[in-house]
OpenMM code with the backbone's topology and positions (N, CA, C; nanometers):
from openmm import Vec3, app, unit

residues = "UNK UNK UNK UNK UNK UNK UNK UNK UNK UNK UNK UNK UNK UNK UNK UNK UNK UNK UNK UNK UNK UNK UNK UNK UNK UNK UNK UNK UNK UNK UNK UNK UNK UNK UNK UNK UNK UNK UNK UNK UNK UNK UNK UNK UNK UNK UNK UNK UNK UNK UNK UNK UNK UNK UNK UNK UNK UNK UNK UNK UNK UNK UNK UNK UNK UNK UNK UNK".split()
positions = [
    Vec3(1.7211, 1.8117, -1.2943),
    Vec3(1.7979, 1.7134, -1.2191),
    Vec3(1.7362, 1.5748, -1.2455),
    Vec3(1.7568, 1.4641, -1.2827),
    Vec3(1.7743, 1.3258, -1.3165),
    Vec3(1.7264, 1.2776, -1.1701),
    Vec3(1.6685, 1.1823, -1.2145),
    Vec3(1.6107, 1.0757, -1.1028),
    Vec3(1.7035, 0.9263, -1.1574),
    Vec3(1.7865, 0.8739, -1.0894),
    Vec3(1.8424, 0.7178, -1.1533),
    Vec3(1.7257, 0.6319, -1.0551),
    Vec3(1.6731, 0.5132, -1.1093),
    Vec3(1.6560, 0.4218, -1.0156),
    Vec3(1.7357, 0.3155, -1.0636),
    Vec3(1.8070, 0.2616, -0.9042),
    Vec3(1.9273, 0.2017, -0.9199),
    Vec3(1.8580, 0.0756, -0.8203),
    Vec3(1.9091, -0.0726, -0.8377),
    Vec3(1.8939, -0.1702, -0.7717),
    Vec3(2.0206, -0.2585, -0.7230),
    Vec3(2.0162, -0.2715, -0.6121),
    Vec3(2.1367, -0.4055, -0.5566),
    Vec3(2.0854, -0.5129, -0.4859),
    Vec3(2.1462, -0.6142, -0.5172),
    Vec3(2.1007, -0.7431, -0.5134),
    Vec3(2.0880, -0.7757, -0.3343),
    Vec3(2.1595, -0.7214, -0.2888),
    Vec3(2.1975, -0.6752, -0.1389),
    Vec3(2.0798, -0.5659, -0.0637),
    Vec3(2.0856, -0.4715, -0.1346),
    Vec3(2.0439, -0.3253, -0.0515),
    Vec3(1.9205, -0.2901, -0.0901),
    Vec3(1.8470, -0.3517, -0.1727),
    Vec3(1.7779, -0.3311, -0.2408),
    Vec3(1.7328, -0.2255, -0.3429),
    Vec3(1.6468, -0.0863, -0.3197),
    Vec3(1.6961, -0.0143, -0.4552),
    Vec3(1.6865, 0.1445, -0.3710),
    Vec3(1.6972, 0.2473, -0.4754),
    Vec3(1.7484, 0.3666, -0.4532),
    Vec3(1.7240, 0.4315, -0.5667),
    Vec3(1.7542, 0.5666, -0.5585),
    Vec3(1.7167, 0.6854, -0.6620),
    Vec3(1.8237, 0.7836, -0.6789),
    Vec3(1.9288, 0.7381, -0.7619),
    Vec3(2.0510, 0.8720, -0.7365),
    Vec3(1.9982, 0.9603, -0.7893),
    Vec3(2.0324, 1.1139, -0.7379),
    Vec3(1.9927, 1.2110, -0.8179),
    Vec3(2.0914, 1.3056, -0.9119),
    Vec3(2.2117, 1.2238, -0.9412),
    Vec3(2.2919, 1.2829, -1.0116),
    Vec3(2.3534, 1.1279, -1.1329),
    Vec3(2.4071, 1.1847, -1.2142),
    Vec3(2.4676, 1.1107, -1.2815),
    Vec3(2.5841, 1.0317, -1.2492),
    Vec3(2.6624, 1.1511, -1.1994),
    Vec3(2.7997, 1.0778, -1.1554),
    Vec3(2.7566, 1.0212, -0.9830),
    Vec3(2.6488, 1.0395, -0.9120),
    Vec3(2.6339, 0.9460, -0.8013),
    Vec3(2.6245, 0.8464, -0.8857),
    Vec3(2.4991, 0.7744, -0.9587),
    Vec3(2.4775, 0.6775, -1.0187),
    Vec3(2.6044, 0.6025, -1.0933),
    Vec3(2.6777, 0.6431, -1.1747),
    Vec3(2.8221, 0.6019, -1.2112),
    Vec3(2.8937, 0.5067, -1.0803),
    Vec3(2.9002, 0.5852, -1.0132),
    Vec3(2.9744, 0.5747, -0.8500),
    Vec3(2.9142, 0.4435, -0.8112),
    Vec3(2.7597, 0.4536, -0.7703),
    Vec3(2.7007, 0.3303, -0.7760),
    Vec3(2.6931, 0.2209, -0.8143),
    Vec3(2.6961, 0.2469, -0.9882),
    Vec3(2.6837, 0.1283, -1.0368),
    Vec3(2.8374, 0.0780, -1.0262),
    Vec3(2.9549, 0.0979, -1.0215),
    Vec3(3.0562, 0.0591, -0.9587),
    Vec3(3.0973, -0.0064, -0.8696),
    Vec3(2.9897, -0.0118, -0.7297),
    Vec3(2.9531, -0.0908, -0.6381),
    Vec3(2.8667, -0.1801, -0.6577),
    Vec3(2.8160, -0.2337, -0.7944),
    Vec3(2.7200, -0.3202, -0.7658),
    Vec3(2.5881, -0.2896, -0.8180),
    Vec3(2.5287, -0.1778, -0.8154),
    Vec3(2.3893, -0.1385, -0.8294),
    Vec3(2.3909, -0.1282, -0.9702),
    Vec3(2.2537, -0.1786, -1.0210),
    Vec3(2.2228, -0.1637, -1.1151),
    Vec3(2.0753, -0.0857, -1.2013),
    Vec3(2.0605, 0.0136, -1.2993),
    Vec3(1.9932, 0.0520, -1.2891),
    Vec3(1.8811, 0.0006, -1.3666),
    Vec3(1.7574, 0.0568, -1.3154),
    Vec3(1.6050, -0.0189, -1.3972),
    Vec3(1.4926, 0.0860, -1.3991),
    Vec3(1.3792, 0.0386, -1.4715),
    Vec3(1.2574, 0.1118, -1.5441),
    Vec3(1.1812, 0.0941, -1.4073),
    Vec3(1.1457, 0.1835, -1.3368),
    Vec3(1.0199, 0.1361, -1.1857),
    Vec3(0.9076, 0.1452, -1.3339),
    Vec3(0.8864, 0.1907, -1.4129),
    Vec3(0.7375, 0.1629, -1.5402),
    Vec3(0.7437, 0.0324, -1.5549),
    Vec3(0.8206, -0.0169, -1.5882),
    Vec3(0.8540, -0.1747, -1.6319),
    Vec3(0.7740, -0.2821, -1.4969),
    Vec3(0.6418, -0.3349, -1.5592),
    Vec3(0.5790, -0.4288, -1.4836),
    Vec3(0.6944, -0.5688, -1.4335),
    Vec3(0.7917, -0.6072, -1.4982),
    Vec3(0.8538, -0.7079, -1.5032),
    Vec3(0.9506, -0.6820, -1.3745),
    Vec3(0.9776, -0.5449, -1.3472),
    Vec3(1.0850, -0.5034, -1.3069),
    Vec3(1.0724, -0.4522, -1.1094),
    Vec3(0.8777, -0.5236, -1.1399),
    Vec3(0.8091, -0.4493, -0.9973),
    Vec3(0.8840, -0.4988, -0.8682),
    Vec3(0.9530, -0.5862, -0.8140),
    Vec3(1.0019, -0.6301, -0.6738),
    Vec3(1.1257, -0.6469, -0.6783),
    Vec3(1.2003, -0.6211, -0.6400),
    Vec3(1.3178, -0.6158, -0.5700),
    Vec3(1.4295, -0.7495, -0.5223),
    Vec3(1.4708, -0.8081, -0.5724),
    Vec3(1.5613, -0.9186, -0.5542),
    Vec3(1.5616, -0.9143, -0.3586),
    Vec3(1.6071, -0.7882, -0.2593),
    Vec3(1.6415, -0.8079, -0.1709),
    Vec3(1.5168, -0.7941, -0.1009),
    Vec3(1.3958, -0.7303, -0.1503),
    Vec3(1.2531, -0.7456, -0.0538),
    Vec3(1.2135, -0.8992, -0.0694),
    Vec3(1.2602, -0.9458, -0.2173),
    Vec3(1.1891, -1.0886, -0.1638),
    Vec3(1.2679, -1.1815, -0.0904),
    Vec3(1.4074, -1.1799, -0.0827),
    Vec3(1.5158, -1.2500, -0.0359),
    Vec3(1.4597, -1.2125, 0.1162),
    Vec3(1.4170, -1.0860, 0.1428),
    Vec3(1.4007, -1.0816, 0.2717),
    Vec3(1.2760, -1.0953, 0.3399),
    Vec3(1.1765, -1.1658, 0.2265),
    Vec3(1.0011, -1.2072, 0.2849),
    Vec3(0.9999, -1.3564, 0.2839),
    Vec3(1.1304, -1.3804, 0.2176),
    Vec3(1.1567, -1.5548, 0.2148),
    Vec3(1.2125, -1.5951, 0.3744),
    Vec3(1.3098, -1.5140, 0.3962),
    Vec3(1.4097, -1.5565, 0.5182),
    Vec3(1.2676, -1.5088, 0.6594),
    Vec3(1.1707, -1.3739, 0.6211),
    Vec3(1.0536, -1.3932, 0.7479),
    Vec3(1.0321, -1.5220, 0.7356),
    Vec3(0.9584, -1.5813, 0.6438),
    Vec3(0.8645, -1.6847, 0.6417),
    Vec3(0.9230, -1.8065, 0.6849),
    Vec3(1.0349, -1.8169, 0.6807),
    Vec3(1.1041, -1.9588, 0.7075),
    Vec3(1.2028, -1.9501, 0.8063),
    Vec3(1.2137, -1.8033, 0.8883),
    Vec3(1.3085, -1.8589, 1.0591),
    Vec3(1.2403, -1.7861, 1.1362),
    Vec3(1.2206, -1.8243, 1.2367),
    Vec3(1.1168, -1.7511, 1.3437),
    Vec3(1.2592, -1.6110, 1.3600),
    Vec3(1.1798, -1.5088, 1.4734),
    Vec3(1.2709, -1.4087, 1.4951),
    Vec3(1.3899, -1.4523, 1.6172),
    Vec3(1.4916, -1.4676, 1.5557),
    Vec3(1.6503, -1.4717, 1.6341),
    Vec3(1.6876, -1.3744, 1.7174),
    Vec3(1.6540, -1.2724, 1.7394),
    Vec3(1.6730, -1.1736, 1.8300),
    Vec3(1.6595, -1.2104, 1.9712),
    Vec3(1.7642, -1.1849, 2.0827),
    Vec3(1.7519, -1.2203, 2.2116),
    Vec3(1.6716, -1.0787, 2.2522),
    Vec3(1.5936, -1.1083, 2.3571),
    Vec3(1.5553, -0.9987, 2.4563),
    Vec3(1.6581, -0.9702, 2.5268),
    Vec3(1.6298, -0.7929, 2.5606),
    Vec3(1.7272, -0.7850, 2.6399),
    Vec3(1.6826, -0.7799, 2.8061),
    Vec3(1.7674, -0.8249, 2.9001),
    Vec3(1.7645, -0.7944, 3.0141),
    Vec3(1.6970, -0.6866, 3.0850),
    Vec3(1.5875, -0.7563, 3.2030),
    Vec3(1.5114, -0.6276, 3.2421),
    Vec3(1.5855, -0.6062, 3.3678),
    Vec3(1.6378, -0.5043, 3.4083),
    Vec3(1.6611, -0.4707, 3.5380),
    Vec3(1.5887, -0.4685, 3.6458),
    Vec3(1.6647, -0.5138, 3.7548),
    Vec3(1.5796, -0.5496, 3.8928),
    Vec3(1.5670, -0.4201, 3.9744),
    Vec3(1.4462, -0.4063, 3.9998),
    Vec3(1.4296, -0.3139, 4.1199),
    Vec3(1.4079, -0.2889, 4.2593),
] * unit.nanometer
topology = app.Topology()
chain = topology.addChain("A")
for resn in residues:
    res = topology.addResidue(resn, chain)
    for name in ("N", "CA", "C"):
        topology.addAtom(name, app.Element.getBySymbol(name[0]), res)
């Protein structure tokens, strides 16, 4: 059984384990790559998403504590 490693610019990456998943995939977008390949080490959406930590504090409201 085949290992694909597949990447999206969005979702970041994944491992189909069939051919025709991977087909399917890359149809949506994903594209596949070498994890051996030094060039190929990080992820478009891990860094898109260590950029957006570093530069907005956390947006999340707390939620409401109930009164007792």
């Amino acid at each position: 059984m085949p290992n694909i490693y597949l990447r999206h610019p969005k979702h970041g990456e994944k491992i189909a384990i069939s051919w025709l998943e991977a087909r399917e995939d890359m149809e949506h977008g994903w594209e596949e790559f070498d994890p051996s390949d030094p060039d190929d080490s990080e992820s478009p959406a891990s860094s898109e998403m260590a950029a957006s930590e570093t530069s907005a504090p956390n947006a999340l409201r707390t939620r409401r504590r109930r009164k007792e």
